[in-house]
C-alpha positions as CSV (number, residue, x, y, z in Angstrom):
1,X,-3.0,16.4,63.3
2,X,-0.6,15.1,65.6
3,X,3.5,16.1,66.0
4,X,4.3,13.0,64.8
5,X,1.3,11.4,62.7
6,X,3.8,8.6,60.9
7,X,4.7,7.3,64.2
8,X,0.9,7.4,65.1
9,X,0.2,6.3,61.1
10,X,2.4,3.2,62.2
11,X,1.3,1.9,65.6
12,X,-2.2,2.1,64.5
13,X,-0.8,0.2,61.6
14,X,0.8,-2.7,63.7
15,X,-2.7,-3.5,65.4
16,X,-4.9,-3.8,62.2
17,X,-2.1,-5.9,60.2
18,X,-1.4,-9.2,60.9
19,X,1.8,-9.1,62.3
20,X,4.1,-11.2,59.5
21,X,2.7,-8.3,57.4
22,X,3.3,-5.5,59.2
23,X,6.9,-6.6,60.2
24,X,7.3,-6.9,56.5
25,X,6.2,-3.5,55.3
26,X,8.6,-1.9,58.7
27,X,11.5,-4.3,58.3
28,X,14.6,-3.3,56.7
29,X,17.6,-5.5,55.2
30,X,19.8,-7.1,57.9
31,X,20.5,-4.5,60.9
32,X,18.2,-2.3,59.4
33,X,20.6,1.2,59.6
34,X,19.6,2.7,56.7
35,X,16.0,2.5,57.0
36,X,16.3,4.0,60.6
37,X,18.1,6.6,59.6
38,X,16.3,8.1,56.5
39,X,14.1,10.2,58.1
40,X,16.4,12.1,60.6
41,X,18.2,13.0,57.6
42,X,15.8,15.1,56.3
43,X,15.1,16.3,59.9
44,X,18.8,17.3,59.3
45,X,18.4,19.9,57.0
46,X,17.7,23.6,57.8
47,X,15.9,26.4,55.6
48,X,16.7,30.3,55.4
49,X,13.6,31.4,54.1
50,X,12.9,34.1,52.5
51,X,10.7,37.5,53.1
52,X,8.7,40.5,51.8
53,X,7.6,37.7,48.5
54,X,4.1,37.4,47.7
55,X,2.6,34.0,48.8
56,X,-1.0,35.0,48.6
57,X,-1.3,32.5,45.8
58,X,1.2,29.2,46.1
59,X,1.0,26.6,43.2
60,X,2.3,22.9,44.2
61,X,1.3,21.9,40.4
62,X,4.0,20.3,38.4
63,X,4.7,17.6,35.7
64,X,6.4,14.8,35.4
65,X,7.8,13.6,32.3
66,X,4.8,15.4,30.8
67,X,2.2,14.1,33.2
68,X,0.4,16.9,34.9
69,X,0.1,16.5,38.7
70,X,-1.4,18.4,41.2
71,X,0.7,17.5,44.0
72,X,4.8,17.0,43.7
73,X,4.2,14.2,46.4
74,X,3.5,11.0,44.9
75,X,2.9,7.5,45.3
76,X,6.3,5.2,45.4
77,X,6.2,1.2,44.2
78,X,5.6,-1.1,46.9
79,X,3.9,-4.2,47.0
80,X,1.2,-6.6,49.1
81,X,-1.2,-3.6,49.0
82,X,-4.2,-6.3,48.9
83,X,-2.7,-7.7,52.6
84,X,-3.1,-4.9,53.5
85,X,-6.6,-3.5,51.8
86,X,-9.0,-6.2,50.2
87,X,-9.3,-3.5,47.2
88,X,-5.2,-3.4,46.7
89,X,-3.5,-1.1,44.3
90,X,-6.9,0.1,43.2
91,X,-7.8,1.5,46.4
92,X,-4.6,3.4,46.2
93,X,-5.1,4.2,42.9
94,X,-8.0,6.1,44.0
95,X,-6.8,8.0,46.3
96,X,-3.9,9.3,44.4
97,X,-6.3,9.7,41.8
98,X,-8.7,12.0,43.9
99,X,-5.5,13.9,45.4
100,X,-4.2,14.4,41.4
101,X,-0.8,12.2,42.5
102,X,0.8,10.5,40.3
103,X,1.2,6.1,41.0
104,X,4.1,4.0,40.2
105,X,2.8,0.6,40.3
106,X,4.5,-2.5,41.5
107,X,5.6,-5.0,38.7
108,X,5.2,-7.4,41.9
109,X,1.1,-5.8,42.5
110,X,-1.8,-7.7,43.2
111,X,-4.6,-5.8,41.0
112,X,-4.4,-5.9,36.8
113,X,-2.9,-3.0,35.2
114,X,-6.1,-2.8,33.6
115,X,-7.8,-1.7,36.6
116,X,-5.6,0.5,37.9
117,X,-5.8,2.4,35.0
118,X,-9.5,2.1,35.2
119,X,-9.7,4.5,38.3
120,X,-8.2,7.4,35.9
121,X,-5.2,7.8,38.0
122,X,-1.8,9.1,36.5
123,X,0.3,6.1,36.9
124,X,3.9,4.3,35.8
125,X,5.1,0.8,35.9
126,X,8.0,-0.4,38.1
127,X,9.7,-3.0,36.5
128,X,12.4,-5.6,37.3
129,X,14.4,-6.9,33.9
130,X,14.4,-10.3,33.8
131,X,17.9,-12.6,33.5
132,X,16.0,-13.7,29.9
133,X,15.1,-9.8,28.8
134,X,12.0,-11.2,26.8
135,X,10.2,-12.7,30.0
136,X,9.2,-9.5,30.8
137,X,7.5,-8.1,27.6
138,X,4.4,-9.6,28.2
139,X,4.2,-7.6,31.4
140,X,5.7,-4.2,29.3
141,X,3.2,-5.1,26.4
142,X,0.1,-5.2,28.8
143,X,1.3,-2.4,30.9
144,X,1.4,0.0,27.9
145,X,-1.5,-0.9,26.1
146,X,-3.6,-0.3,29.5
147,X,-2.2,3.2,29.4
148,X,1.1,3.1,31.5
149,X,3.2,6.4,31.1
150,X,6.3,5.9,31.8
151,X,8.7,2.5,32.8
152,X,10.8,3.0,36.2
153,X,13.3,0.6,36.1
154,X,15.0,-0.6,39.8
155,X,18.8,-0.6,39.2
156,X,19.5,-1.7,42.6
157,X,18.2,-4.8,43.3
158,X,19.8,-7.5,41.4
159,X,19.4,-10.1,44.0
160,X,17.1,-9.6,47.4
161,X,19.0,-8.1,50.7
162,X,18.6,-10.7,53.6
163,X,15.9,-9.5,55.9
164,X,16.5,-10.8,60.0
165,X,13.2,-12.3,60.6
166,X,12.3,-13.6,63.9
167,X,8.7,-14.7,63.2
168,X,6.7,-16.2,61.2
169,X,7.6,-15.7,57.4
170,X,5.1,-13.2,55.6
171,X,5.3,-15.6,52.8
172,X,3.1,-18.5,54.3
173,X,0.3,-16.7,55.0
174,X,-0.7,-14.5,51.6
175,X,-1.7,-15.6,48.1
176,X,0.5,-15.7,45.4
177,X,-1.9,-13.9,43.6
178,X,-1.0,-10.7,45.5
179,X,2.2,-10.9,43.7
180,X,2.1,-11.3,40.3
181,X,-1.7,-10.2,39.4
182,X,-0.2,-9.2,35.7
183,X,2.2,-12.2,35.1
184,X,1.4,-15.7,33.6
185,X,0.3,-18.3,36.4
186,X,3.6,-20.1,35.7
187,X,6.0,-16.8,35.8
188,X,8.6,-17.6,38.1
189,X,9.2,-21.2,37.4
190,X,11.4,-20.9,34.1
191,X,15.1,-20.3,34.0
192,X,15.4,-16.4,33.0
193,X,12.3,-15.2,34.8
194,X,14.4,-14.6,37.9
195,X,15.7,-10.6,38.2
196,X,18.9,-9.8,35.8
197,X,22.6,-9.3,37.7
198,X,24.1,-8.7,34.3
199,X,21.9,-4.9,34.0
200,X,23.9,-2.4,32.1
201,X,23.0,0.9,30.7
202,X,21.7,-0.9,27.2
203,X,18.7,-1.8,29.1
204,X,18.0,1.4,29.6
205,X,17.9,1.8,25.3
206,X,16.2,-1.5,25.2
207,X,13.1,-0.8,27.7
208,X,12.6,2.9,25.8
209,X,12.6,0.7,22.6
210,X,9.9,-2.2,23.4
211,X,7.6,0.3,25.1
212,X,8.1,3.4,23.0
213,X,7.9,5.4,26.8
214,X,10.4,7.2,28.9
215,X,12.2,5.3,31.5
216,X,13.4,6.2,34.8
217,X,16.3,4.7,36.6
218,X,15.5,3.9,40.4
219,X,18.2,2.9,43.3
220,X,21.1,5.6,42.4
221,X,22.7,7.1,45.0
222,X,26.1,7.9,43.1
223,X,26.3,11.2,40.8
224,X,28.5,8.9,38.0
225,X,25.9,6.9,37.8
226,X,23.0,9.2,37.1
227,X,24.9,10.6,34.3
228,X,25.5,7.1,32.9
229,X,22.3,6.6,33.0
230,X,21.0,9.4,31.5
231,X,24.1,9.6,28.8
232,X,22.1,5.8,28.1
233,X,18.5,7.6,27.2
234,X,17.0,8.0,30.7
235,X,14.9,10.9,30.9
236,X,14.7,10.7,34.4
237,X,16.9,9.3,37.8
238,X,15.5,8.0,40.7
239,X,17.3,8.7,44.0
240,X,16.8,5.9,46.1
241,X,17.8,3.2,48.7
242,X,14.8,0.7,47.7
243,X,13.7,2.2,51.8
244,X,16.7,0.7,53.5
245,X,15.6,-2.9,52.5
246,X,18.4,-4.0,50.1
247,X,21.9,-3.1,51.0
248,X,22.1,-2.2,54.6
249,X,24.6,0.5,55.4
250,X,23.7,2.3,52.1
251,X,23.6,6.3,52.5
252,X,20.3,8.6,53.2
253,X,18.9,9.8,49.9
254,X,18.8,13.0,51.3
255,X,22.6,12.8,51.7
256,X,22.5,11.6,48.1
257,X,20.1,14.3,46.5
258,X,22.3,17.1,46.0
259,X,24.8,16.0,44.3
260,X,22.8,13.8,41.9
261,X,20.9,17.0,40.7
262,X,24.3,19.0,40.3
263,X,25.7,16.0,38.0
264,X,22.5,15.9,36.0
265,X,21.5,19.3,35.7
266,X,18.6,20.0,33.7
267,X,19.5,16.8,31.7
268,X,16.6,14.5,33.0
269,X,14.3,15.1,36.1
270,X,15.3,13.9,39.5
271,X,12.7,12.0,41.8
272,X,13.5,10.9,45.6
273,X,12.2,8.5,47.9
274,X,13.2,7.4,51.2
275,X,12.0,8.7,54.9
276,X,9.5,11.8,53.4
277,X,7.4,11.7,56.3
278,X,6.2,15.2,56.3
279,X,5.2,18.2,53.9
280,X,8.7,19.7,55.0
281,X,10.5,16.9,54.2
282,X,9.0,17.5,50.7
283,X,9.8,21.1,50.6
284,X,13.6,20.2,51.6
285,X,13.8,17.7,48.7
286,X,12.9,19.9,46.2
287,X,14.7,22.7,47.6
288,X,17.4,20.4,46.9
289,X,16.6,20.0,43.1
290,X,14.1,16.7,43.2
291,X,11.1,17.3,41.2
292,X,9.0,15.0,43.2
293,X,9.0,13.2,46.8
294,X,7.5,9.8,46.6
295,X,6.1,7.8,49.7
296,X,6.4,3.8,50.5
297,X,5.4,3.1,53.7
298,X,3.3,5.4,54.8
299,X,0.5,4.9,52.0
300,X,0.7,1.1,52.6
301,X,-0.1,1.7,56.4
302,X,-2.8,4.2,55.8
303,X,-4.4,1.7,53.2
304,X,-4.3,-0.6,56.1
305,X,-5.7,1.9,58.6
306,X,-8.5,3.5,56.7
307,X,-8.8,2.2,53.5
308,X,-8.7,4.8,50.6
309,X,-9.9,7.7,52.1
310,X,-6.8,6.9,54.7
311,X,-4.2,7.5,51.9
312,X,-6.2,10.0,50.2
313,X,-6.0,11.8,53.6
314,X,-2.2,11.1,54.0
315,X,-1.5,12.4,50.3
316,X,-3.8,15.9,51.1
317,X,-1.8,16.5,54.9
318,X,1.7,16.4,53.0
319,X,0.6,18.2,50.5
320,X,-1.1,21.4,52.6
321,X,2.1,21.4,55.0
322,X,3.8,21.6,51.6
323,X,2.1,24.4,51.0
324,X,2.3,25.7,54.4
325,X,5.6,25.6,54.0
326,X,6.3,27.3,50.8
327,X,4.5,30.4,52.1
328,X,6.4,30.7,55.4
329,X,9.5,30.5,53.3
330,X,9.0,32.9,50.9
331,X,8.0,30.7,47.9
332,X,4.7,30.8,45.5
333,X,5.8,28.1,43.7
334,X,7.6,24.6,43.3
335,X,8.7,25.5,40.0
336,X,11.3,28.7,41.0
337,X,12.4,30.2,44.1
338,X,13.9,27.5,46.0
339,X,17.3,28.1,45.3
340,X,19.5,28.7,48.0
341,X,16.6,28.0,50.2
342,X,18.6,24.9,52.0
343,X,21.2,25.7,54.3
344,X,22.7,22.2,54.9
345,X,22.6,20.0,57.0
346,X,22.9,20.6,60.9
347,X,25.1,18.2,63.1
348,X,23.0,14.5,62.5
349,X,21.9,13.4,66.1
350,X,22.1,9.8,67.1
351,X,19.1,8.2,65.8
352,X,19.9,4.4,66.8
């Protein structure tokens, strides 16, 4: 194990990938300042731990919206996983599955539903409302009846951030396929099928209505708006910043964290994304209230590296410096104890 193993994770990543893909999965929108900065701001943080606790025994099990998982760390939506494995989603699938992580799974994926699901992991749908809401039942319809758990809806993305791209475009050297594994052929080419701008917080009601499962709201960064969307029927909020590659300039999720969990209270869980690079980048997010940590990149460029077992490895490291981590602080559990174990954050250095 190295000091830094996502900067390794990523260099070896850049000479395996062909290089419109790899700049792709790095890239952020425009100047890219919010993705370079999301993981210094959970550097940031400090902990006070605590001492004279039992942590013979330290349990990292929790659930999440009833889903039992053996690791809070979990696997975030992202897509082109087959440019980057030939096996796609369901190699990732497997790993998570192996590691007792729970998958959110692209709408935008390039393996069925069906077998993801297949592989027995714990997994949810990401999903992006369509301008014409019924375009995307089909995709709701097939998702639950192959055993999806919940629907994560992304709030922020209403049209794609511009990405500064000085080589060739990722987009002339995949297969469609990659995309839209779980969509008609013809998706895409009908007025409607193109993401909603008119979202409001009767989607929310309306997804929770056609699927009959919870929903999660992912992209909020602002406490008013986790409580809108909760106050709507969310049972959970998503802290995110869709990794820096929408709205440049948006704020660190782990600026954001705190006060979206003092808002919602114990309301609806709170998930966060966005720079967790390391078990103790975990422990700081649920420290701060998250019930889970999910990953983007770095399982992408581990799926690319070493296949399955690469991500399965990833998902075990975070999770053992998790652990580590818990017992040097004084915890035996990510259920209790981790109040007042985050000081706040220490003077941000310059990370550009």
């Amino acid at each position: 194990m190295t000091r830094d193993r996502f900067g390794d994770l990523e260099a070896r990543a850049s000479e395996v990938l062909p290089e419109p893909v790899f700049r792709y999965f790095r890239q952020g929108a425009r100047d890219g300042l919010s993705t370079a900065e999301a993981a210094a701001a959970w550097d940031a943080y400090r902990l006070l731990p605590h001492v004279l606790r039992d942590v013979t025994e330290v349990d990292v099990t929790t659930s999440l919206l009833g889903t039992d998982v053996r690791t809070p760390v979990g696997v975030a939506p992202t897509t082109l996983h087959r440019a980057a494995h030939p096996d796609g989603e369901v190699a990732t699938a497997r790993a998570a599955a192996a590691q007792g992580a729970l998958m959110v799974l692209s709408s935008n994926a390039g393996s069925t539903v069906e077998d993801v699901a297949a592989t027995g992991v714990d997994w949810w749908l990401q999903v992006y409302v369509t301008a014409d809401r019924p375009a995307c039942l089909p995709l709701l319809e097939r998702a639950v009846a192959a055993g999806c758990r919940a629907v994560v809806l992304t709030a922020d993305t209403p049209v794609v951030g511009t990405k500064y791209d000085d080589g060739p475009s990722v987009w002339e050297g995949i297969d469609p396929a990659w995309l839209q594994a779980n969509y008609a052929d013809d998706f895409g080419t009908a007025p409607g099928d193109e993401k909603a701008t008119d979202l409001g917080p009767h989607d929310i009601d309306w997804l929770a209505s056609v699927t009959g499962l919870p929903v999660v709201v992912k992209g909020v960064l602002r406490p008013g708006d986790a409580r809108r969307c909760v106050d709507a029927g969310a049972r959970a909020v998503w802290v995110s910043n869709h990794g820096g590659r929408q709205l440049d300039h948006a704020a660190a999720t782990a600026d954001c964290l705190a006060d979206v969990v003092a808002e919602i209270g114990d309301d609806a869980e709170v998930y966060v994304d966005g720079g967790v690079r390391t078990g103790l980048h975990a422990l700081v997010a649920l420290a701060l209230g998250a019930r889970a940590a999910f990953l983007g990149r770095p399982p992408l460029y581990a799926l690319a590296v070493d296949g399955p077992p690469g991500v399965e490895r990833l998902l075990a490291d975070l999770t053992e410096e998790l652990v580590e981590g818990l017992r040097l602080a004084g915890c035996s559990s990510v259920s209790e104890g981790l109040g007042g174990l985050v000081r706040g954050r220490s003077e941000r250095p310059n990370r550009l």
